[in-house]
N, C-alpha and C positions, 0 to 999 in steps of 0.2 A: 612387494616389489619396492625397490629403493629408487628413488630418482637424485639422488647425489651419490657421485662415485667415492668410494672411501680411501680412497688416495687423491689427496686437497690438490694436487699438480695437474693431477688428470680432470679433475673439475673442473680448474682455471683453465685447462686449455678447452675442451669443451664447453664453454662460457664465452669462451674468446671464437672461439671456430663461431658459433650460433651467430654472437656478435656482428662476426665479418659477413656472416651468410645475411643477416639482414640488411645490413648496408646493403649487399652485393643485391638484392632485391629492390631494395629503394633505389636505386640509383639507376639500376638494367628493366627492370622488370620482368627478371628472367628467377622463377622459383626454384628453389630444389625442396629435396626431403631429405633427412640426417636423423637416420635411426644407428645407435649404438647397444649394443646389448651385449652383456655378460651374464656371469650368475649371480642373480639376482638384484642386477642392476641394468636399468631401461633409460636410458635417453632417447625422444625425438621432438624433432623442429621441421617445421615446414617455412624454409625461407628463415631462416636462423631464429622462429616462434619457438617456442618450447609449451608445454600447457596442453601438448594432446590429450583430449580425453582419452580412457581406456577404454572404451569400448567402440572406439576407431582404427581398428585394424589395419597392421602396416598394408596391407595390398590398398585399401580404399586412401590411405596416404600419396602412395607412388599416384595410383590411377586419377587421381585428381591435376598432378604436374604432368602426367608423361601423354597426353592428347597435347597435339601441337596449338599452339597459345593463335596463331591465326586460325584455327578451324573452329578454334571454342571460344562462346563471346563468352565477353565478361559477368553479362548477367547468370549465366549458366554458373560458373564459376561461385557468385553467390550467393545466388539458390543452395545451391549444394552448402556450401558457408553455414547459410542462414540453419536449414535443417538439421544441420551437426550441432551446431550452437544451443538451438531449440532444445533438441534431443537429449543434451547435457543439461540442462535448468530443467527441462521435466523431470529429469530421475533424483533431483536434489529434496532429500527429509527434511522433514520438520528441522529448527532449529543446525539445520546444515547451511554449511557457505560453501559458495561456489565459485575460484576464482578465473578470472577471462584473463589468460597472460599477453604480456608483448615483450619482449627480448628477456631481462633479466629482472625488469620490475613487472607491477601489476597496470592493468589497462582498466579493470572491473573487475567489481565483488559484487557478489549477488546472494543475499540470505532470505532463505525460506523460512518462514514463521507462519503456522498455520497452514491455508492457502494464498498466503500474500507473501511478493516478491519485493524482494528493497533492495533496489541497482543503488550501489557506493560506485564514484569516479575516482580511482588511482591516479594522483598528479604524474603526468611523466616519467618525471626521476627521481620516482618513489615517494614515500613517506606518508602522512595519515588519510585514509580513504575519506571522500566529502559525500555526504549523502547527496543522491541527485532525487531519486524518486521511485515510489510504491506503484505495484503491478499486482493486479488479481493474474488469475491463471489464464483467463481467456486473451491476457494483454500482452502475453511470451513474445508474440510476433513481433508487435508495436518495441517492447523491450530489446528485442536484439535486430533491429533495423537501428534503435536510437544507439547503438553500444556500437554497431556496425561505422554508423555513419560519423563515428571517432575520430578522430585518424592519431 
């Protein structure tokens, strides 16, 4: 599956749509979901994110924005975060990275080596990851609360 459209127009604008959707999130605190799909080409964002994992399933997308935002606190919101998050650094191999996105650059990289976790910090507006710190396996939690707790 390809995550960049092979018409560079169509890219740009779907780069820009995501863009405006996370302003529009920062700013309302009102979410959406932006799944786009052809053949063999998959865009989605949740609040103009992009970086879904794949084995998060467009329904468990929607059904995360579409319960009314006063009936579901916030901590519920992420719990659910946190377990998705979790769930993707578990399945990551040996000598695999695994990147945590925010709009159009990176937020966190995380490489498995062995059973040890090494969370990289992505500067805002992009450019070379800084190591932050080493995680054994039973620390995933601890790790993605501190990845969380970003902004």
């Amino acid at each position: 599956m390809k995550y960049k459209h092979a018409n560079p127009e169509v890219q740009r604008a779907i780069t820009k749509l995501a863009d405006i959707l996370c302003s529009w999130e920062r700013s309302t605190g009102i979410e959406s979901v932006l799944i786009i799909r052809e053949a063999g080409f998959m865009f989605r964002a949740v609040s103009g994110k992009p970086g879904i994992p794949d084995d998060v399933t467009d329904v468990q997308l929607i059904k995360m924005i579409e319960e009314n935002p006063k009936e579901q606190s916030m901590s519920m919101k992420s719990k659910e975060a946190h377990e998705m998050m979790k769930c993707s650094i578990q399945k990551i191999k040996h000598r695999e990275c695994y990147m945590i996105s925010e709009s159009d650059y990176g937020k966190a990289e995380i490489w498995k080596v062995n059973n040890i976790y090494i969370l990289f910090g992505i500067p805002q507006y992009g450019g070379v990851p800084v190591y932050y710190r080493t995680y054994c396996e039973h620390g995933i939690d601890e790790m993605v609360e501190e990845i969380q707790s970003w902004t």
